[in-house]
N, C-alpha and C positions, 0 to 999 in steps of 0.2 A: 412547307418550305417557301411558297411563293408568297402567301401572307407575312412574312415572317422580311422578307425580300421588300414589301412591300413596303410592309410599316417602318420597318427600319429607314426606309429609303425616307418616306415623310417626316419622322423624326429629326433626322440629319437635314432634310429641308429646310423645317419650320425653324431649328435652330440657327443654321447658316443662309436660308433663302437660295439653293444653289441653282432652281429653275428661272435666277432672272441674271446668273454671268453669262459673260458672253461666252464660254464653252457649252453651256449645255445650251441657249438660245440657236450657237450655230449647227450644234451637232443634232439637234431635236430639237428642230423646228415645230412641228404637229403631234398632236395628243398620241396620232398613233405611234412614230417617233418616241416617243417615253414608253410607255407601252411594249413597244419592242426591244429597248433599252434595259426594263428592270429584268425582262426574262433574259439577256448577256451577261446582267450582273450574275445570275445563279447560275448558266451556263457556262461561261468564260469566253464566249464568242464575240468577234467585235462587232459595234455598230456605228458607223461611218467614222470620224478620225479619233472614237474614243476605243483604243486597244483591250480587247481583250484577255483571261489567263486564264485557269484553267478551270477556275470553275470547282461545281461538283461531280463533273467526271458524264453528267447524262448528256445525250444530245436534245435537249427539248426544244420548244416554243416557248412564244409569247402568250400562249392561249391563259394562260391561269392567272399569268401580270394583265391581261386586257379585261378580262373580266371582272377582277376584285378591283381596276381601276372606273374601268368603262361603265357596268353596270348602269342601269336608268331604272328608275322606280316604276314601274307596271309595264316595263318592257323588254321585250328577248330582242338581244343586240345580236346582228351578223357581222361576223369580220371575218377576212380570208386573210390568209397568212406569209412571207415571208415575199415580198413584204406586208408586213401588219396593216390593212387597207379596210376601214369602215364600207358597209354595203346596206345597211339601212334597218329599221326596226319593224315589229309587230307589237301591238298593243297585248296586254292579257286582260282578261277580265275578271272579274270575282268572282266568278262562278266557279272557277280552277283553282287548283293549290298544289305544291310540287311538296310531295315526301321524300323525305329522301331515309335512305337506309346505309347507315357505315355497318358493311359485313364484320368489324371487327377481327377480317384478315390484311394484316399491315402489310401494304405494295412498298415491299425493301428494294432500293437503290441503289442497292450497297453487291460486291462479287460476285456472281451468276445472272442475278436478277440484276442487276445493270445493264449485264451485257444482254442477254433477251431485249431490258427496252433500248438500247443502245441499237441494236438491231433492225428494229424496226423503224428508225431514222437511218441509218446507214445504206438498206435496200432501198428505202425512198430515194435516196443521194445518189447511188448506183444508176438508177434508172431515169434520172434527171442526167443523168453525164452521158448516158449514153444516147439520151433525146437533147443533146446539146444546140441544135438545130432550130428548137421549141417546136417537135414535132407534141409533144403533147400540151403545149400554148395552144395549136391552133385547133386542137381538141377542145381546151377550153374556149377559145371564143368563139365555136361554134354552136356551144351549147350554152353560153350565157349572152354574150351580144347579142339577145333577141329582144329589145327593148317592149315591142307589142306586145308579144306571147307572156313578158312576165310581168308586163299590168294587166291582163287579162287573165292572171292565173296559171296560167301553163306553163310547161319545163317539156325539156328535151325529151322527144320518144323513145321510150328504154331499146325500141331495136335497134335502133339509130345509134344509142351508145354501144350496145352489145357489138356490133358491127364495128365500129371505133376500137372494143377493146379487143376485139379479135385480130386488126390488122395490126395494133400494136403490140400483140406479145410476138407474131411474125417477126417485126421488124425489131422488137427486141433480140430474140434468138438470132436476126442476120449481124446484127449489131454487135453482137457475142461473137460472133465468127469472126466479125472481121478485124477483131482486133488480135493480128497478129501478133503471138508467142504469149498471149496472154489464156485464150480460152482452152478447155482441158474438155475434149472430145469424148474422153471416157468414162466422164464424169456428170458432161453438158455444162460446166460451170466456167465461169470467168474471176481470173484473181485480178483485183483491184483494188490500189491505194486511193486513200481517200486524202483530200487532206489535213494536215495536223497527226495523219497517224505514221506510224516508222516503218510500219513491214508493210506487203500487200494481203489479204485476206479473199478467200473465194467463195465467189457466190453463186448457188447455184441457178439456172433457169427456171425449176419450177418455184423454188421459194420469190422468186424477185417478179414472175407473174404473180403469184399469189396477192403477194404486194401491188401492184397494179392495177388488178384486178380492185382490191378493196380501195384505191385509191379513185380510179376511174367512175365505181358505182356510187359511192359515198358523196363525193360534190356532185357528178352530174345526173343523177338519178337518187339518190334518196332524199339528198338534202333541199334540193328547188321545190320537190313534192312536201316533204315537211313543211317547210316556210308556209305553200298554198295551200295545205290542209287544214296549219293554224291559224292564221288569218283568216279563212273562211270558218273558222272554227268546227271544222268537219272532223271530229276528234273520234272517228270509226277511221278515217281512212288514214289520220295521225298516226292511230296503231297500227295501222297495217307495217306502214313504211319505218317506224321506229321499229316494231319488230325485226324487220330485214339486216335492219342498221346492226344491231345486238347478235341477227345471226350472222352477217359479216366478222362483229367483230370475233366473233366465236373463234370461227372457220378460217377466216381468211387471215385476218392478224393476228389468232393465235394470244391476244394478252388477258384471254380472260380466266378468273378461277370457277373452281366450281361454287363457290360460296355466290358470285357476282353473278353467274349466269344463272344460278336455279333463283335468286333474290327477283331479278328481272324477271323470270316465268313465272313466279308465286305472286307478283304484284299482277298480274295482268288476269290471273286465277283469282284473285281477289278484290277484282274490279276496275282497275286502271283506266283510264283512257290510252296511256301509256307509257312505258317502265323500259330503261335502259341503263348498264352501267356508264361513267365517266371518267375523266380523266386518264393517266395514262395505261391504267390497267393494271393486273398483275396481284390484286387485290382492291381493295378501296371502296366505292358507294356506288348506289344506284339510284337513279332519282324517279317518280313515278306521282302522274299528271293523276290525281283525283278531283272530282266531283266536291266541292268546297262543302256542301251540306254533310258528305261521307266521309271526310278528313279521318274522323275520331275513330269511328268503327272499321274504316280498312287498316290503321294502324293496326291497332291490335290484332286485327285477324294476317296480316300482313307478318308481324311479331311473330304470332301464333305458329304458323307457319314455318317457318324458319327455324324455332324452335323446335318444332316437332324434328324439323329433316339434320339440323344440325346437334340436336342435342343442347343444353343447361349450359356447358362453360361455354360455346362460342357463342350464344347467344345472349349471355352474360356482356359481352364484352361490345356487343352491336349495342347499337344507337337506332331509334326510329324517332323522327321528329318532322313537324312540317314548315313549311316555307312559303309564306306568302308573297309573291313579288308585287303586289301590287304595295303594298304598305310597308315590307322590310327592306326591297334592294334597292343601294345606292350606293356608287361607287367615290371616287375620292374625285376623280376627274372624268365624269361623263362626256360625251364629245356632244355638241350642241346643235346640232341638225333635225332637221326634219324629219317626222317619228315613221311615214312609210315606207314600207319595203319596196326596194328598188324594183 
């Protein structure tokens, strides 16, 4: 749907030129600006005086509009979100190639399965309202305002976050309390309107930790490691940290099937550097870093695999194919900066 968001959206460009009136100049200003923009148009969310409606119903990101825009040919782009904010690149080199595998289990969007991903943006929202303060802002710039430590490779000490995410699930649960006539004692849960929705809905404390939890380790502890591992191209310690990432996403959000999670542990049994599913979950692909000379024979044994555990018609329906970024990605409008990571 996002490619689809996208193209459309160029289409309508090229034919009307609509990126040089003056409403989209004043409204989106910067590449990220657009960016953020085409994921509204599929959301219905507004971005700055261009109004919103309703969309298709998820609450997503920009992450899938940044990347089929953003993209740079032999390079992994970082952007952090909301707002859509460039943070800098890493080179890849040809010695790597990304496979990636569609489970051929379709992530529907659509009455139950909506609401599941609908959910896991909603506790995020929950928990941004009640650190309204930006008590989890100063989280973040204590683990990335370290200018030295991250030209020098390093990221934040995992006790040091642990310890961060420990006083904040405390102060989540005081936070709980102290909103009177709203939290249910007997339950531990708190009901709360969001907005755009009609009624209140209740969440309880340990699902919106959990949330937290995966929130907290994911940017300040998996992801700074990742970036340093690739860059240095230390693609043992890659894996390590991608693994964790997959078993977060397992565990703690909850959005993955089993087709997606046994795909990730077959790829890394069949040689990986490293194997992770993406996007919003609930189905969908896995992408998995190989050895460029082993491209052909981990597919198949990869295929192989998969087959055996899922059986002839779902594996019928899967896809395995690879992905060179040095020589296939490019996006429609890459942002034009300097290719090192911040």
């Amino acid at each position: 749907s996002s490619c689809v968001v996208c193209a459309v959206f160029l289409a309508m460009d090229c034919a009307n030129s609509l990126r040089t009136t003056e409403i989209f100049k004043t409204n989106l200003p910067q590449a990220t600006d657009f960016y953020e923009y085409l994921g509204c148009i599929e959301n219905g969310q507004t971005k700055a005086k261009l109004t919103g409606n309703k969309g298709v119903g998820t609450f997503g990101g920009s992450e899938d509009h940044t990347a089929i825009m953003a993209s740079k040919r032999a390079q992994l782009s970082l952007f952090r979100y909301r707002p859509t904010t460039f943070l800098g690149r890493i080179s890849v080199d040809r010695d790597v190639t990304f496979v990636i595998a569609s489970s051929g289990v379709e992530a529907h969007k659509t009455g139950n399965a909506m609401e599941k991903y609908n959910l896991l943006s909603l506790r995020a929202a929950v928990i941004c309202s009640l650190f309204k303060e930006s008590c989890l802002a100063e989280v973040w710039a204590r683990h990335t305002d370290r200018k030295e430590e991250q030209r020098s490779g390093e990221a934040a000490k995992e006790e040091d976050v642990r310890d961060d995410l420990t006083r904040l699930k405390q102060k989540t649960l005081l936070r709980m309390k102290g909103r009177a006539g709203e939290f249910v004692e007997d339950t531990c849960s708190i009901k709360f309107k969001l907005e755009g929705e009609g009624s209140k809905r209740a969440f309880s404390y340990a699902e919106l930790c959990k949330r937290l939890e995966h929130f907290v380790m994911e940017n300040y502890v998996v992801i700074p490691r990742v970036c340093s591992a690739f860059k240095r191209r230390d693609y043992k310690e890659l894996g390590k940290w991608v693994d964790l990432s997959q078993a977060y996403a397992e565990k703690l959000l909850g959005n993955q099937v089993e087709a997606t999670a046994a795909l990730a542990q077959m790829a890394r049994g069949s040689g990986a550097h490293a194997a992770s599913a993406f996007g919003g979950g609930f189905g969908g692909s896995v992408w998995a870093l190989v050895a460029t000379e082993q491209v052909a024979t981990f597919a198949m044994e990869w295929k192989k695999r998969y087959k055996a555990r899922f059986g002839e018609k779902q594996a019928a329906v899967a896809e395995f194919f690879s992905f060179d970024p040095v020589d296939q990605a490019q996006g429609a409008f890459p942002i034009q900066q300097a290719t090192t990571l911040l």
